[in-house]
C-alpha positions in Angstrom: 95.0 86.6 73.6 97.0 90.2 73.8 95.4 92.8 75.1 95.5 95.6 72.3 96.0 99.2 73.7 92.4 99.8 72.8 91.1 97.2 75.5 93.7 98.7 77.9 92.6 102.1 77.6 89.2 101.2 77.4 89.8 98.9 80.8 91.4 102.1 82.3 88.9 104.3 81.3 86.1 102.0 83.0 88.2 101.4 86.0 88.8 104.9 86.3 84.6 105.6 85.7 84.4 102.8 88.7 86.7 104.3 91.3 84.4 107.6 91.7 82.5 108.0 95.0 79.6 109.1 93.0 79.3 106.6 90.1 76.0 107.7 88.2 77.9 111.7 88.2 78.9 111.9 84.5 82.7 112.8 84.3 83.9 114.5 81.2 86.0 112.6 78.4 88.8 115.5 78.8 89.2 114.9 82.5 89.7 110.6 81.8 91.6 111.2 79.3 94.2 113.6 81.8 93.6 111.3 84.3 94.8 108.2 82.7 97.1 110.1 80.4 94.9 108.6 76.9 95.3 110.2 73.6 91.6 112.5 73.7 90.5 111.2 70.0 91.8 107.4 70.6 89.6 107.4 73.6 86.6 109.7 72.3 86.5 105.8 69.8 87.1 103.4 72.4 84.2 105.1 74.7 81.8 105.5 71.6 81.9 101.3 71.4 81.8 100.7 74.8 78.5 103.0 74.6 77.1 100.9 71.5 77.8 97.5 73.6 75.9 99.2 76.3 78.4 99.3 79.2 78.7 103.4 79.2 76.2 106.2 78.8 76.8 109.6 78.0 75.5 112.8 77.8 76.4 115.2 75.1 76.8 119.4 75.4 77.5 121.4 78.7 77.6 119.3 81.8 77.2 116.3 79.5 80.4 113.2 80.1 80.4 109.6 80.4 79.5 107.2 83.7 78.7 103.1 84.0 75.5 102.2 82.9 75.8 99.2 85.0 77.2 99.1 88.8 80.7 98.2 89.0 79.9 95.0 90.4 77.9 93.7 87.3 80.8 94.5 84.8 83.4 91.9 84.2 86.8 92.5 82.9 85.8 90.0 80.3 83.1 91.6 79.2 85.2 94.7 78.6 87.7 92.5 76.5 85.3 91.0 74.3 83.9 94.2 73.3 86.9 95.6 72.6 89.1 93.2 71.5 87.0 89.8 70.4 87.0 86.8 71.8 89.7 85.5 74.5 91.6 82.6 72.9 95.4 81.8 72.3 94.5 79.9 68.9 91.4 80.3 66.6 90.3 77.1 67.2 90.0 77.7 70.6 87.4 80.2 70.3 84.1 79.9 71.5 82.3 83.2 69.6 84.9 83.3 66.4 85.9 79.4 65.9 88.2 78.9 62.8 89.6 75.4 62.2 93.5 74.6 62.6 95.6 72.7 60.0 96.7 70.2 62.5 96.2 66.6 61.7 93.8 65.6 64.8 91.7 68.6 66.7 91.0 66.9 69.5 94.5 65.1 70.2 96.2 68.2 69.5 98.9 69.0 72.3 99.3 72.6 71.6 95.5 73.0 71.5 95.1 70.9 74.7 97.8 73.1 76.5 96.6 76.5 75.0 92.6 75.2 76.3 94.3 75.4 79.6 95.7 78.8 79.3 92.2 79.8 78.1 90.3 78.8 80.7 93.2 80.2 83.3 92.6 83.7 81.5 88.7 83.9 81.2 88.4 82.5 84.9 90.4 85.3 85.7 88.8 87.4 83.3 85.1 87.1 83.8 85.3 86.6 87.3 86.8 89.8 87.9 84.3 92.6 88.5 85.1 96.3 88.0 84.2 97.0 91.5 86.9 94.1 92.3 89.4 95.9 90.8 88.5 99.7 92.4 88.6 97.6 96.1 92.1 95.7 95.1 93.7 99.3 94.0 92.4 100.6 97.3 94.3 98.3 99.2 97.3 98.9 97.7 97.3 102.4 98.3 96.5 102.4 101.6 99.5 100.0 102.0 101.8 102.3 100.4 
């Protein structure tokens, strides 16, 4: 899996819709965009998905913006991934949601694909166990360290 710059933008963007004291106030796409230095138009996309998959809501004209549909605690950094970027697997015939067979001999005695099931299961453990709201409380502490 690499994370494209659309699923780290998009992750930003979410993070960034996370860390707000008030997290149901809609914030306008101009102001993430400034915030997280994003191209406007690159986001204005990414945001526009993330609204279709139903993790954003929005509000269009004067006063209008973006905020989580879902508290930060119910939105996995997997989930974010998926939308944005499709399934989490080092090889295609890893994949759970987009399996494609490989042109090795035997599947299921396939070192590479044994080795590359563990580095799958390392990065969605991660992945989908990490919340949004994780994330907010984890750059928190850092700060206040600093």
């Amino acid at each position: 899996m690499h994370l494209s710059k659309r699923g780290e933008y998009g992750l930003r963007a979410l993070i960034n819709l996370a860390s707000r004291p008030d997290q149901q106030a809609l914030v306008q796409l101009k102001d993430i965009a400034a915030e997280e230095q994003i191209p406007l138009k690159f986001l204005e996309q990414i945001l526009l998905t993330l609204r279709n998959a139903g993790l954003v809501q929005s509000k269009a004209g004067r006063g209008g913006g973006y905020t989580l549909n879902h508290p930060a605690e119910g939105v996995t950094l997997g989930q974010v991934v998926r939308v944005l970027d499709g399934p989490i697997a080092p090889i295609k015939c890893l994949s759970q949601m987009a399996y494609e067979p490989c042109a090795c001999p035997d599947e299921e005695t396939c070192g590479l694909r044994l080795v590359m099931g563990d580095v799958r299961s390392a990065m969605t453990g991660i992945l989908d166990h990490t919340t949004l709201a994780d994330v907010t409380r984890r750059v928190e502490l850092v700060r206040e360290s600093v």
